[in-house]
N, C-alpha and C positions, 0 to 999 in steps of 0.2 A: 204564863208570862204576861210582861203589859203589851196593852196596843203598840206592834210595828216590832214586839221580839224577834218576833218570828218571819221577817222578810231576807230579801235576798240581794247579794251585793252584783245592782243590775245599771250602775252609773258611776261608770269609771271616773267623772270628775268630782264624784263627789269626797269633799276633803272634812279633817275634824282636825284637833289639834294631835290626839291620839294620830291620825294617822301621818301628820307631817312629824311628826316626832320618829314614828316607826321607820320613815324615810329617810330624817336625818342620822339615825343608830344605824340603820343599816350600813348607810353610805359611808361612818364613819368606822365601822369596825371589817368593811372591804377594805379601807385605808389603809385600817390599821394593819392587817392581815399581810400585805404587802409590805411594811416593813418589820415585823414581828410576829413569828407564827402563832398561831391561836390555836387552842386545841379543843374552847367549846365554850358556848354564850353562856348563860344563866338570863334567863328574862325573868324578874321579879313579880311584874302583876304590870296591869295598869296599859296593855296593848290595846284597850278600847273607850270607847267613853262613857257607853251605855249599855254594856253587855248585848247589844243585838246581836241575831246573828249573821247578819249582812256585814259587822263589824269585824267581827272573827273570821270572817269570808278574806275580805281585803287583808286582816291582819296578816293572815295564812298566805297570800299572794305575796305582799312585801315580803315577807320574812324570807319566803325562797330565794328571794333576790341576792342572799348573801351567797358569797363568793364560797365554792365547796371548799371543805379543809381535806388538805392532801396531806 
């Protein structure tokens, strides 16, 4: 891989546009969930910026954030 693939997601503030994006889907499809059930995401591509893996780290943390489907 290039220099810095292969690091670790070890600074919780650190932000990209990928990730403020991740933040804002998440947060919009808890919304939505509450008033229309949802029965499953489709994520297309495009959760990171740079394919690191400290990227896919955080990706992998936001995304649990989503509210469970019951």
């Amino acid at each position: 891989g290039s220099p810095g693939y292969d690091d670790y997601d070890d600074d919780p503030n650190e932000t990209t546009y990928a990730i403020e994006n991740s933040k804002l889907g998440v947060s919009m499809i808890n919304y939505l969930s509450v008033l229309h059930p949802i029965r499953f995401v489709v994520c297309t591509g495009d959760i990171t910026h740079s394919s690191e893996r400290s990227e896919y780290q955080r990706a992998k943390k936001i995304l649990k954030l989503c509210l469970p489907i019951l």
